[in-house]
One Martini backbone bead per residue (centre of mass of N, CA, C, O) as a GRO file, in nm:
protein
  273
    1UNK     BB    1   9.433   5.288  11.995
    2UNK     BB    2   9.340   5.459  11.721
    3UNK     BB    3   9.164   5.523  11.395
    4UNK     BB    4   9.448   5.535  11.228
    5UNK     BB    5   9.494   5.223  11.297
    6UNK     BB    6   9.244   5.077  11.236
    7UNK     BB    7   9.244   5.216  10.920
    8UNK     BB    8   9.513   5.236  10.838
    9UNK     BB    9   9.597   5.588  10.845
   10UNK     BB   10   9.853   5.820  10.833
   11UNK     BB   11   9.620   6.041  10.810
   12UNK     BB   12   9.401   6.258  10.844
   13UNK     BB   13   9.143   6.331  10.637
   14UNK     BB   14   8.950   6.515  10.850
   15UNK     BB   15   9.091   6.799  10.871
   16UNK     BB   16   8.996   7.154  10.921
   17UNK     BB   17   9.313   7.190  10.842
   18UNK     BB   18   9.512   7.371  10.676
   19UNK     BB   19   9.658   7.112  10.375
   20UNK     BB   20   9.771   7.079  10.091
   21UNK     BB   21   9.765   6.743  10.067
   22UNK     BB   22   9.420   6.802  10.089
   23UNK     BB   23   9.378   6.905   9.799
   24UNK     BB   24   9.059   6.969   9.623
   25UNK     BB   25   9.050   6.972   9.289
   26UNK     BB   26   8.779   7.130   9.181
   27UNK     BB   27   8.647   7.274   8.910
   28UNK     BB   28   8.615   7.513   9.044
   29UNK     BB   29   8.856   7.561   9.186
   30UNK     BB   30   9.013   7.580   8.939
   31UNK     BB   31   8.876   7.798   8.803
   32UNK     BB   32   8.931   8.017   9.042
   33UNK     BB   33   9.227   8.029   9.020
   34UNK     BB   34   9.276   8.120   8.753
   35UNK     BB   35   9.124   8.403   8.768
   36UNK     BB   36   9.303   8.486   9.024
   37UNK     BB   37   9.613   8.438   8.817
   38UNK     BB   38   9.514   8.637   8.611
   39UNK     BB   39   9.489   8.924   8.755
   40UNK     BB   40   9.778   8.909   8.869
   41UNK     BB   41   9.941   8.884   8.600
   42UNK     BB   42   9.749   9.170   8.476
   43UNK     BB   43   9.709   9.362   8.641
   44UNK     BB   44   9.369   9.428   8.780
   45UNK     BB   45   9.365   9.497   9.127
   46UNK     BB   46   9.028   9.351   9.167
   47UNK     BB   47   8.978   9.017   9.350
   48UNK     BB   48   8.700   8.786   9.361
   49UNK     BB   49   8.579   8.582   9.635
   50UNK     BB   50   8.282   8.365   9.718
   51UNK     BB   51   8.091   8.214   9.990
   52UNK     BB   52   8.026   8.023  10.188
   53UNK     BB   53   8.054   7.864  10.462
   54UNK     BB   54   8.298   7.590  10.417
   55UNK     BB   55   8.387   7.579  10.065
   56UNK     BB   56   8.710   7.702  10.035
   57UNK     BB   57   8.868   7.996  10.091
   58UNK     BB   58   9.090   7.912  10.214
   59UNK     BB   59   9.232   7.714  10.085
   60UNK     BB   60   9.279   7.896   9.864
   61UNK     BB   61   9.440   8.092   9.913
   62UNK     BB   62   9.689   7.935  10.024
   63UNK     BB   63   9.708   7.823   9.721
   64UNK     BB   64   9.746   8.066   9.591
   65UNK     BB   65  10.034   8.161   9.717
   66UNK     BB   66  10.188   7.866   9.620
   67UNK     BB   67  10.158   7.955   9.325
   68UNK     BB   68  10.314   8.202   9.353
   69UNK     BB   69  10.586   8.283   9.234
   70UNK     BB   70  10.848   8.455   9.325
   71UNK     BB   71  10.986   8.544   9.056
   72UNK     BB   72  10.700   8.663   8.988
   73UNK     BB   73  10.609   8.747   9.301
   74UNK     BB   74  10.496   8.975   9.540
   75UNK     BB   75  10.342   8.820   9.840
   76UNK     BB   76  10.076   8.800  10.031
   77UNK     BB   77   9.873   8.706  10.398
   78UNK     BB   78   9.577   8.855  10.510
   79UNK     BB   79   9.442   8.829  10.820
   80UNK     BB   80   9.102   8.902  10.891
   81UNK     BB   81   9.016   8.903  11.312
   82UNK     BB   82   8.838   9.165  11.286
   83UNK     BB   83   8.606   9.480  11.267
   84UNK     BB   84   8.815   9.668  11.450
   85UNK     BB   85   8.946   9.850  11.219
   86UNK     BB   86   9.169  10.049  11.064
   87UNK     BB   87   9.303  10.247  10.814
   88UNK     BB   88   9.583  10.223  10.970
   89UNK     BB   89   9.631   9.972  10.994
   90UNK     BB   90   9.590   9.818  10.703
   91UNK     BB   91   9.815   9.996  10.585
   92UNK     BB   92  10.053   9.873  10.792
   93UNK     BB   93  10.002   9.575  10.685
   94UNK     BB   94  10.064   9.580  10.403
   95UNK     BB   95  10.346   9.719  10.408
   96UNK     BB   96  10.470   9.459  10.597
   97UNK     BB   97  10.410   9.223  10.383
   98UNK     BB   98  10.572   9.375  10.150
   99UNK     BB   99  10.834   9.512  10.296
  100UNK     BB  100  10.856   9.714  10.520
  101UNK     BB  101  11.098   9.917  10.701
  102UNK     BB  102  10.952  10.124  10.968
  103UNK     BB  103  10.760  10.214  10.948
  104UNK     BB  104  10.521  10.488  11.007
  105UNK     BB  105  10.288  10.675  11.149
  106UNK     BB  106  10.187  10.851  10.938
  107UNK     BB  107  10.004  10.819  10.703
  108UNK     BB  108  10.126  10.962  10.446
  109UNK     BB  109  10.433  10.825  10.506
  110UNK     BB  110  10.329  10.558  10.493
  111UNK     BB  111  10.217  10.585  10.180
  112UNK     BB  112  10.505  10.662  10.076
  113UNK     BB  113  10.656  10.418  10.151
  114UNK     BB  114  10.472  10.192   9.986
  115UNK     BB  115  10.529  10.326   9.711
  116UNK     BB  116  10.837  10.294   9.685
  117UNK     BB  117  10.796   9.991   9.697
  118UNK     BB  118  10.627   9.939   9.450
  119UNK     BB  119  10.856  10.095   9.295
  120UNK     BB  120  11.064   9.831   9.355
  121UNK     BB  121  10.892   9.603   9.245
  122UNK     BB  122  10.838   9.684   8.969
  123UNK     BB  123  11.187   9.737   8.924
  124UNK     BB  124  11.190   9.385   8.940
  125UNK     BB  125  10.995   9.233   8.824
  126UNK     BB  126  10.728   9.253   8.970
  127UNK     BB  127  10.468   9.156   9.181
  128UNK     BB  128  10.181   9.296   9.369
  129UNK     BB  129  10.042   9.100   9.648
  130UNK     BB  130   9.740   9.063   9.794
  131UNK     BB  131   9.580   8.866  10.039
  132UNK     BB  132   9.237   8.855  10.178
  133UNK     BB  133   9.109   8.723  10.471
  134UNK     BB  134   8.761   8.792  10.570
  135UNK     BB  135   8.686   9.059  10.444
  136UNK     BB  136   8.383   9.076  10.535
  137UNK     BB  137   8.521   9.249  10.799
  138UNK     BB  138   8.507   9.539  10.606
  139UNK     BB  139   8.251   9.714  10.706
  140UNK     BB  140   8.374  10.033  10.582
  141UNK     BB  141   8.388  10.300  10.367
  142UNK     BB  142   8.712  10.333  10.470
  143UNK     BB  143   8.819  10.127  10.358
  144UNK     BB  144   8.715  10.126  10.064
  145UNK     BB  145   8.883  10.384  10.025
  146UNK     BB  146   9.152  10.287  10.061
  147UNK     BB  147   9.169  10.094   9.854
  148UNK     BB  148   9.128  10.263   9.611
  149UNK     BB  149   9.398  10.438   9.663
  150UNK     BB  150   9.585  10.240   9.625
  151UNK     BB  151   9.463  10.134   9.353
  152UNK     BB  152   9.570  10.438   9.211
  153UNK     BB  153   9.860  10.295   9.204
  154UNK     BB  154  10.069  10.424   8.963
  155UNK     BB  155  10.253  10.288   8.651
  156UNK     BB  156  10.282  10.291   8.325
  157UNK     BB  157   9.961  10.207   8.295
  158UNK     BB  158  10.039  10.011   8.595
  159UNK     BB  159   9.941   9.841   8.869
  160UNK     BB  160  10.121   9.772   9.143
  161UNK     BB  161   9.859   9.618   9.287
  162UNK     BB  162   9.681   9.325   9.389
  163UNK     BB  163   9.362   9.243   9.527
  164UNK     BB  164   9.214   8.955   9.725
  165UNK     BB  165   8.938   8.849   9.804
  166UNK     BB  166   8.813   8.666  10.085
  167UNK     BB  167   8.447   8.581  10.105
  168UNK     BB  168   8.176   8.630  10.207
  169UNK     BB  169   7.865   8.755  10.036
  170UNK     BB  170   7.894   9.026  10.197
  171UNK     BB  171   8.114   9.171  10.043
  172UNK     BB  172   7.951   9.290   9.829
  173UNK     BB  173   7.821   9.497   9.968
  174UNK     BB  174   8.068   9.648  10.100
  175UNK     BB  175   8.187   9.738   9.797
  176UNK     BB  176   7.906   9.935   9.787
  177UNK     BB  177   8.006  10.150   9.962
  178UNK     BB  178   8.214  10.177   9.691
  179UNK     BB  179   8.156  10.220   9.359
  180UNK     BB  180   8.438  10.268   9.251
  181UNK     BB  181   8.542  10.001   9.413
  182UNK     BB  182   8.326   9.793   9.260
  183UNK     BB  183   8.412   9.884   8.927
  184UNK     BB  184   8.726   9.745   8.966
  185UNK     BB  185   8.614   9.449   8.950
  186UNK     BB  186   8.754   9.246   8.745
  187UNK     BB  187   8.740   8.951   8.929
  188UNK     BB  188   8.483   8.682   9.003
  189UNK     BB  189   8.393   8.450   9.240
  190UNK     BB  190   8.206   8.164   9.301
  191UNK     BB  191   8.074   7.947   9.543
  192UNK     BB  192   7.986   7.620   9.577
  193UNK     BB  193   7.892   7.354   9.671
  194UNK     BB  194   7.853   7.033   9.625
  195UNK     BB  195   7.803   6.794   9.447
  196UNK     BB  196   7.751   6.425   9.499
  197UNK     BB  197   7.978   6.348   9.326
  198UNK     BB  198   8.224   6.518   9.470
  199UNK     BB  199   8.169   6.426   9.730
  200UNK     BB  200   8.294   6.164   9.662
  201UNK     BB  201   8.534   6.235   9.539
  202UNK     BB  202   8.634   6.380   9.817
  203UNK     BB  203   8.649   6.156  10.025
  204UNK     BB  204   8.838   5.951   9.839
  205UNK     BB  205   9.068   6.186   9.831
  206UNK     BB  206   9.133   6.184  10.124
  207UNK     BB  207   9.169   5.860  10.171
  208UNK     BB  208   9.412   5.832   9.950
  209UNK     BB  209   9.613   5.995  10.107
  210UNK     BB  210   9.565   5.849  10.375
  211UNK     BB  211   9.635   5.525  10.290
  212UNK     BB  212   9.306   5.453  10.136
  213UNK     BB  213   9.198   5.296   9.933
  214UNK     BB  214   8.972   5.163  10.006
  215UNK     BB  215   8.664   5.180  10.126
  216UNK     BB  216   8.521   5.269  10.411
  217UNK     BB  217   8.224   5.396  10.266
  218UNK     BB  218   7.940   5.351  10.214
  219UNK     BB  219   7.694   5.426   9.953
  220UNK     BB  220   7.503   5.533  10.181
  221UNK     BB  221   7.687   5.712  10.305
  222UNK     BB  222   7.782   5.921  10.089
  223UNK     BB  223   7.499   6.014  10.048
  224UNK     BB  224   7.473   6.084  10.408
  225UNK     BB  225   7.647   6.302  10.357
  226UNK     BB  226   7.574   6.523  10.167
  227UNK     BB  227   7.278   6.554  10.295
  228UNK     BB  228   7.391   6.664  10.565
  229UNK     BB  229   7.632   6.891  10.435
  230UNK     BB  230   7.519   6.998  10.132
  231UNK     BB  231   7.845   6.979  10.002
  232UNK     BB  232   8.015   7.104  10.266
  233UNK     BB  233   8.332   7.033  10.299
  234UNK     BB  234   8.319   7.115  10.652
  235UNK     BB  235   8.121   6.909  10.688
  236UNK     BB  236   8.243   6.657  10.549
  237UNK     BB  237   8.470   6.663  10.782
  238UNK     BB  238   8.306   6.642  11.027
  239UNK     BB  239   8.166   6.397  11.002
  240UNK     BB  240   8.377   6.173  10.899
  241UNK     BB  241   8.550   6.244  11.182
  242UNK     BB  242   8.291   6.122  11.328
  243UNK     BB  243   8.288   5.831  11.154
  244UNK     BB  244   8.578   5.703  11.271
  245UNK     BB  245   8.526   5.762  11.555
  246UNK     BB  246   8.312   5.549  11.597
  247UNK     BB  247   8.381   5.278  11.413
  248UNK     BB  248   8.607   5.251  11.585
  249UNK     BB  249   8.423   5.199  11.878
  250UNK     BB  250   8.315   4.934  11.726
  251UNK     BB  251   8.506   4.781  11.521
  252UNK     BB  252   8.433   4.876  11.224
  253UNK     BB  253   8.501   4.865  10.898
  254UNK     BB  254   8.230   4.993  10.813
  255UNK     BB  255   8.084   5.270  10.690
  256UNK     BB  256   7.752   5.368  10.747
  257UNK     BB  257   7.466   5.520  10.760
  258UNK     BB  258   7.400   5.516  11.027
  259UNK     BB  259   7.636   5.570  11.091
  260UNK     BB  260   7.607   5.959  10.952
  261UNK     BB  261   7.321   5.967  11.095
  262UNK     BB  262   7.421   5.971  11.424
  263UNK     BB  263   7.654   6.218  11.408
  264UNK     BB  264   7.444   6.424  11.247
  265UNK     BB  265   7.279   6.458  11.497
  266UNK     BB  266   7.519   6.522  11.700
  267UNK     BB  267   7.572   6.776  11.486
  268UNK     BB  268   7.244   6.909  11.392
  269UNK     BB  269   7.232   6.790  11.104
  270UNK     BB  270   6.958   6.622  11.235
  271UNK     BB  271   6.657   6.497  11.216
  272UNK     BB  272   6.481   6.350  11.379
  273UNK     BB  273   6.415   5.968  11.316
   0.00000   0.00000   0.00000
C-alpha cells in the first residue's frame, strides 16, 4: 500500500510536474492569461509574464499554449535550458519550431527562410506566437537584439510575429539589456506568491481533482502549509507531498499541524524549535 491507497487518492495531487488536470486558475493566473492571450490576438510583438522561483511561470506557459486554438495561431513553446547559447542557435530553434524546414546554416539565408515561413503564416490567416520559458538565461545583448531584429518584420502595417517571454524578475533587466527593444514591451505582468485564503483553496482544489472531498489537512495544517511555503505553489505542493507521505507512515487519517511543522523542518523550510 503507498499512501494514494491509504488516503484513496487517484492521482498524486501534488506532483510538481507541469499536469494541466491540476491547474489551479487563480484570479492571478486568470488575469495573466487574458493579457497574455491578448498580446498574441492582436499581434502585440512582445508580452511579459515574470514572478520569483515556484510561482507557476511554466504551468502557465503549457496552459497558455493549449489555449491558443490552432485555426487561429501557429504556437510553439521553447524552453531555454542553459544560458550559453548564441544568437545562431536562437534563431534555428524558432525557425524549427514554427515549422521551417531544412533551414540553412548562414545566418542571413536562415532569416530570409524565417521571413518566408511568417508570411506564409500570415497569409493563412494564422497569427505566429513562440512562448520562450526560463527567459530569463538570455541575458546578452546579443540576443535582444535578435529579439528585436525579428520583431520588426513587418507585413501590413502588422507584425508577423509575437514572443512571449516567461522568467523569473531578472528578466526586467535583461530586456533593458536593449533600450528599443525593452519600449516594444506591450503586455507584462507579475506573478505574485498566493495570499492565505488562496493557498488553501489551492491545497483543496487539488485534493478535489485527485479524487479526494473531504479535507485530509487540519485548519492549524492549511495555515502552517502557507506559512512555511510563503504562499509559493511549488513548495505548497511539495510540503503537502511530503505530508502525505508521512502521515500515511503513521497511519493518520488527518495531516494536522505538527506533521506540516515537521516536514518543513526537514525541508529547511522552518527553524528549530
Amino acid at each position: 500500500m503507498n499512501y494514494l491507497e491509504f488516503y484513496k487518492l487517484k492521482n498524486q495531487p501534488f506532483n510538481i510536474a507541469v499536469d494541466s488536470r491540476f491547474y489551479f486558475n487563480s484570479n492571478q493566473h486568470s488575469q495573466a492569461l487574458v493579457k497574455l492571450k491578448y498580446a498574441a490576438s492582436e499581434r502585440k510583438g512582445l508580452a511579459v509574464l515574470v514572478g520569483p522561483i515556484g510561482t507557476g511561470k511554466t504551468t502557465l506557459a503549457h496552459r497558455l499554449l493549449e489555449e491558443l486554438d490552432e485555426a487561429e495561431f501557429e504556437s510553439a513553446l521553447l524552453v531555454v535550458i542553459h544560458s550559453a547559447i548564441s544568437s545562431e542557435w536562437l534563431l534555428r530553434k524558432i525557425a524549427i519550431q514554427l515549422g521551417v524546414r531544412d533551414p540553412l546554416e548562414g545566418k542571413t539565408e536562415l532569416l530570409s527562410q524565417l521571413y518566408n515561413r511568417l508570411v506564409e503564416i500570415y497569409d493563412s490567416g494564422k497569427k505566429a506566437v513562440v512562448l520562450i520559458d526560463e527567459a530569463q538565461m538570455l541575458h546578452s545583448k546579443e540576443l535582444m537584439e535578435e529579439f528585436r531584429g525579428i520583431l520588426n518584420i513587418e507585413l501590413d502595417n502588422q507584425k508577423l510575429i509575437t514572443f512571449v517571454f516567461f522568467g523569473l524578475v531578472e528578466l526586467t533587466s535583461n530586456l533593458a539589456l536593449d533600450k528599443p527593444l525593452q519600449q516594444r514591451i506591450a503586455v507584462r505582468y507579475e506573478l505574485k506568491s498566493f495570499p492565505k485564503k488562496v493557498t488553501e483553496e489551492y491545497v483543496h482544489y487539488r485534493l478535489n481533482v485527485a479524487g479526494v472531498q473531504d479535507g485530509l489537512f487540519s485548519k492549524e495544517a492549511l495555515s502552517a502549509i502557507h506559512d512555511h511555503s510563503k504562499g509559493v505553489p511549488r513548495l505548497i505542493n511539495i510540503i503537502c507531498d511530503n505530508a502525505l507521505f508521512e502521515g500515511f507512515l503513521r497511519r493518520s487519517s488527518l495531516i494536522d499541524e505538527k506533521i506540516i511543522k515537521e516536514v518543513s523542518f526537514d525541508l529547511n523550510l522552518v527553524d528549530a524549535g
